[in-house]
C-alpha positions as CSV (number, residue, x, y, z in Angstrom):
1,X,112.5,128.8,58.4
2,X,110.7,127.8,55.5
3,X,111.0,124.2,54.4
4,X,112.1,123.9,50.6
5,X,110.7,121.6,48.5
6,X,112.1,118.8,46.7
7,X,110.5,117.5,43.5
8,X,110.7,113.4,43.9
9,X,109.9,113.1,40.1
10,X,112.8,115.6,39.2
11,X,114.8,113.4,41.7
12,X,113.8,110.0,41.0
13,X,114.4,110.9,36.9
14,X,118.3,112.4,38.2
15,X,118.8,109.1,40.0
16,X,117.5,106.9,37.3
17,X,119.7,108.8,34.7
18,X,122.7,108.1,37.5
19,X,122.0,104.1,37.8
20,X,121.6,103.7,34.0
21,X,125.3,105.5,33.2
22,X,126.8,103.2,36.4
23,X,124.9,100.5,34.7
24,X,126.0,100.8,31.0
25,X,129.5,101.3,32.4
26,X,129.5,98.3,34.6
27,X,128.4,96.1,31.7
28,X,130.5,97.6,29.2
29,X,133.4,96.7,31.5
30,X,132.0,93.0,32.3
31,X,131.4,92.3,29.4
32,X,134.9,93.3,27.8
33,X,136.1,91.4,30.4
34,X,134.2,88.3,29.6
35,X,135.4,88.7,26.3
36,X,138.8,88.7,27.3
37,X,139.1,86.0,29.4
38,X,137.2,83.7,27.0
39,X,139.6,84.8,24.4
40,X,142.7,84.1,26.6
41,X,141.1,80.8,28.0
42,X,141.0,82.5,31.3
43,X,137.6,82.7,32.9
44,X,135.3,80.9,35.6
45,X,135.1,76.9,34.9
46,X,131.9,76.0,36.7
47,X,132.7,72.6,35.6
48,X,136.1,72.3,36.9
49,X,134.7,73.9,40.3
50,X,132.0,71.2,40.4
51,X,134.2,68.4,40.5
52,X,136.3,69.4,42.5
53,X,133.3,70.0,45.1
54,X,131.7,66.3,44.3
55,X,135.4,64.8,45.1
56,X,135.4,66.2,48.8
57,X,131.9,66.6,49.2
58,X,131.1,64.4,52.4
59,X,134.5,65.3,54.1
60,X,133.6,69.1,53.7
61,X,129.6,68.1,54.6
62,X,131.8,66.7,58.1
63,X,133.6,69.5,58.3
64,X,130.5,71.9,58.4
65,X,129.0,69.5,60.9
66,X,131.7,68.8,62.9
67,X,131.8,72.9,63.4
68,X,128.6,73.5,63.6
69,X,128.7,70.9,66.9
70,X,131.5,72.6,68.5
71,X,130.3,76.3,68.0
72,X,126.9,75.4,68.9
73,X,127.7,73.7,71.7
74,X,130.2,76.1,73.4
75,X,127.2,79.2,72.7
76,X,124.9,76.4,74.1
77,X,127.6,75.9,77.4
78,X,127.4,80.1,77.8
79,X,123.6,80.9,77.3
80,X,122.8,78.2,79.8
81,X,125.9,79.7,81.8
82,X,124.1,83.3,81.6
83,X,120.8,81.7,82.6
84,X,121.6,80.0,85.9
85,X,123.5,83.4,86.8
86,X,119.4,85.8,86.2
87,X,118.1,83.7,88.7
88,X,119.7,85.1,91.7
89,X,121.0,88.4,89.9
90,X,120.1,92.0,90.8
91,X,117.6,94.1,88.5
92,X,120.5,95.8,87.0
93,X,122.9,92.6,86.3
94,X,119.6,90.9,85.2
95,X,119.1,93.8,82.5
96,X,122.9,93.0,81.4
97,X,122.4,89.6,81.6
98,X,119.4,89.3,79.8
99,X,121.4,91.1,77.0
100,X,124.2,88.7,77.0
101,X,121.0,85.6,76.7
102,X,120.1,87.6,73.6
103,X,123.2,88.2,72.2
104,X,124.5,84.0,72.5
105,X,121.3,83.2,71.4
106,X,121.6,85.0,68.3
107,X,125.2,84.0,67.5
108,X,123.7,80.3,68.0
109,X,121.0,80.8,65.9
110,X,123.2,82.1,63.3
111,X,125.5,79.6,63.5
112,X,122.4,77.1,63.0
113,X,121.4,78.9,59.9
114,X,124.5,78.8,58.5
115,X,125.4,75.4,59.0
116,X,122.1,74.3,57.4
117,X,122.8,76.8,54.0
118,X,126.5,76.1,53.8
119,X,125.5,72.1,54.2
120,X,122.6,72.5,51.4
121,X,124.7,74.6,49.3
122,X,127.5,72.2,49.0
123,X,125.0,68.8,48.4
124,X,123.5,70.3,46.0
125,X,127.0,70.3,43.8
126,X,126.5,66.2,43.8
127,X,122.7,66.5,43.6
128,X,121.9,65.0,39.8
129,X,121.1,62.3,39.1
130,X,123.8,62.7,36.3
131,X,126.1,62.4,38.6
132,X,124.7,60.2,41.2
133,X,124.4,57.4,38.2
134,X,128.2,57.3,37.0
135,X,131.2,55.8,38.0
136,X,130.0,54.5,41.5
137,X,129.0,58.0,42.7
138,X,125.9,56.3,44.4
139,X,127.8,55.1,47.7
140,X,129.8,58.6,48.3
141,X,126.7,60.5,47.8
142,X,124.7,58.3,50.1
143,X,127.3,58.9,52.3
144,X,127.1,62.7,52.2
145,X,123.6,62.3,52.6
146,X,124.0,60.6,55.9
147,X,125.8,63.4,57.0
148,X,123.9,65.9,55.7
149,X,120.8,64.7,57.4
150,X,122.6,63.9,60.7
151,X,123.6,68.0,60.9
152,X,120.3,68.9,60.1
153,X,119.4,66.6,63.0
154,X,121.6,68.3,65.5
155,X,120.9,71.7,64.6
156,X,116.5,71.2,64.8
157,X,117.7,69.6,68.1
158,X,120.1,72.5,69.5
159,X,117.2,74.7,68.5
160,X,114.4,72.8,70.8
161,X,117.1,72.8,73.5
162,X,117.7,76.5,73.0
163,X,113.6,77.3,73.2
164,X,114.0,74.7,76.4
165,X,116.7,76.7,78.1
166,X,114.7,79.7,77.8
167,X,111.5,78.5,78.4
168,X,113.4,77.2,81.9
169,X,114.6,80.5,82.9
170,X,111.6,82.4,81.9
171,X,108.2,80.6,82.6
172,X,106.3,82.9,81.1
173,X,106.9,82.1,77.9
174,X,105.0,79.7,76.0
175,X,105.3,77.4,73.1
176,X,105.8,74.1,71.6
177,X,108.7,74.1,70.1
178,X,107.9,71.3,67.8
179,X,104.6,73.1,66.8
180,X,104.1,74.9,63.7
181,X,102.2,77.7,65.7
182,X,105.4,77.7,67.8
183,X,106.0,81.8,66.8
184,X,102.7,82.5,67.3
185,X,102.2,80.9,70.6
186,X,105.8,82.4,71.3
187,X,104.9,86.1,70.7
188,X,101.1,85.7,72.8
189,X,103.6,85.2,75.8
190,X,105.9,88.0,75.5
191,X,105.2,91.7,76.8
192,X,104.7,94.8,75.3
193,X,108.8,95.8,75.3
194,X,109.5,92.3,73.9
195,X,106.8,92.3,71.0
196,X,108.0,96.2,70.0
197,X,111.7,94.4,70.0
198,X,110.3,91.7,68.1
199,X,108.2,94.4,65.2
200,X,110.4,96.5,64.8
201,X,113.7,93.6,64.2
202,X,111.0,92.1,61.5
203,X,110.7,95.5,59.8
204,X,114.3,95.8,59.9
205,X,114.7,92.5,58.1
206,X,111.8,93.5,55.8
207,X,113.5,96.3,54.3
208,X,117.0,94.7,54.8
209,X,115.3,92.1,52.2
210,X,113.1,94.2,50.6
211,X,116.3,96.0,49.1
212,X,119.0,93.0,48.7
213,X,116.0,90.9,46.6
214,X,116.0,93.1,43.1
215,X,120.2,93.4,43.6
216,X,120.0,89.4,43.8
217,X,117.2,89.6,40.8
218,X,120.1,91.5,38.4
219,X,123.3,89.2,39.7
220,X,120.9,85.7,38.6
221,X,119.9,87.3,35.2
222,X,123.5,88.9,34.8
223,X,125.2,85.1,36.0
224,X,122.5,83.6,33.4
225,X,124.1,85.7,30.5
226,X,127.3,85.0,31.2
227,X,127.7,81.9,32.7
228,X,124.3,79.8,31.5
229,X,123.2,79.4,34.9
230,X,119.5,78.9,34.0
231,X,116.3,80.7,34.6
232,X,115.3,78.8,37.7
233,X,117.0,80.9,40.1
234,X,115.9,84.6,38.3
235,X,112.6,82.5,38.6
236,X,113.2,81.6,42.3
237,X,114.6,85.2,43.7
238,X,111.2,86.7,41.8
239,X,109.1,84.4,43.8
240,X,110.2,84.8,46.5
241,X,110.4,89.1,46.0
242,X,106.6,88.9,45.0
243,X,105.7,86.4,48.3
244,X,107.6,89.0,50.4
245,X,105.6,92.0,48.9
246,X,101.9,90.3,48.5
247,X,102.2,89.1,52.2
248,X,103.1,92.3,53.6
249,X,100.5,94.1,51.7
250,X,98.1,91.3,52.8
251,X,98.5,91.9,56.4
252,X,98.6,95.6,56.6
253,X,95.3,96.0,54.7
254,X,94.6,93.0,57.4
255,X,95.4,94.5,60.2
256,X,93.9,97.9,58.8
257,X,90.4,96.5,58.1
258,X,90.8,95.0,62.1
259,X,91.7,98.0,63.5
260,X,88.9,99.8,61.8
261,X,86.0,97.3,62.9
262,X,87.1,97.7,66.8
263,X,86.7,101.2,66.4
């Protein structure tokens, strides 16, 4: 059977025509909205929201640690649980096993990440020098601080532990986990299945980002129009959308110009 063709300009032109008409909708609607709520004193107060933030900052920065300690700890108690168990287990547990190592690791990681972003995201509500300077807000905001950098401690620790652990139950693999070549000297050490696992899980998260970077691009220039936000972060998400494209074009030609020298 014949294949029919498609004609990507006739396409791309339909699809563009599409996400204009959704797009002159949407702001039609946001912005009568906007309207709306400004006229009826209803609306987002950023101000109001940043107070109240800087009031319970370092309790909330406590609470985030104080989690991030008891989640990371408990996936910490399992992985290492998992990892005594592959030493005297079967081929066929050991392929389960190593899956449940992969999965707790990954929830732990997460959790790391997390705690780090949620902990950055809500210091940065007190982080002016605005507000540092009045009323006696130096003392609560050194105090955040302190706990701030205390999670951040724990979590660059769990991680060490966590390349420990695995490093312990798997000999083969090499690293310094304190070394920024840690990755690289990581991925020398793994075999063929674990490097495909590893390229293709970056590719994923290539085009995972590669997709949600131009939707963040239009939310920071749409929250910049309504809500003042500032150029900086439509400046920031750009940055890092061009990083992400230059360096992957960089290493394919790379890797091209390598592969066609060996051969």
């Amino acid at each position: 059977m014949k294949e029919k063709k498609v004609n990507s300009y006739k396409r791309s032109l339909k699809i563009i025509a599409v996400a204009a008409a959704i797009g002159g909708v949407a702001g039609g609607i946001s912005g009568g909205l906007y309207e709306a709520t400004k006229a009826s004193g209803i609306g987002i107060d950023m101000a109001g929201i940043t107070a109240l933030i800087q009031s319970v900052m370092t309790p909330l920065l406590g609470i985030i640690f104080a989690a991030s300690v008891i989640l990371g700890e408990t996936s910490y108690r399992r992985l290492k649980a998992t990892c005594e168990k592959q030493q005297t287990a079967e081929d066929e547990e050991c392929d389960r096993l190593e899956y449940e190592e992969e999965k707790e690791g990954a929830f732990g990681m997460n959790v790391s990440v997390v705690s780090q972003v949620l902990s950055i995201l809500v210091l940065t509500f007190g982080y002016s020098m605005k507000y540092i300077t009045s009323d006696g807000h130096a003392f609560c905001f050194l105090a955040a601080c302190i706990v701030f950098i205390a999670c951040f401690i724990y979590e660059y620790f769990w991680q060490i532990r966590y390349v420990k652990l695995l490093q312990k139950t798997h000999p083969e693999k090499k690293g310094e986990p304190s070394s920024l070549k840690f990755q690289e000297q990581w991925l020398e050490s793994c075999d063929e299945a674990e490097k495909e696992i590893i390229y293709r899980s970056a590719y994923k998260a290539y085009m995972t980002v590669n997709r949600t970077v131009p939707v963040l691009l239009v939310g920071t220039m749409v929250a910049n129009l309504y809500f003042d936000t500032g150029m900086f972060a439509v400046v920031v998400v750009s940055v890092i959308w061009l990083l992400m494209q230059f360096t992957y074009s960089h290493y394919c030609v790379k890797l091209r110009k390598t592969r066609a020298l060996v051969r």
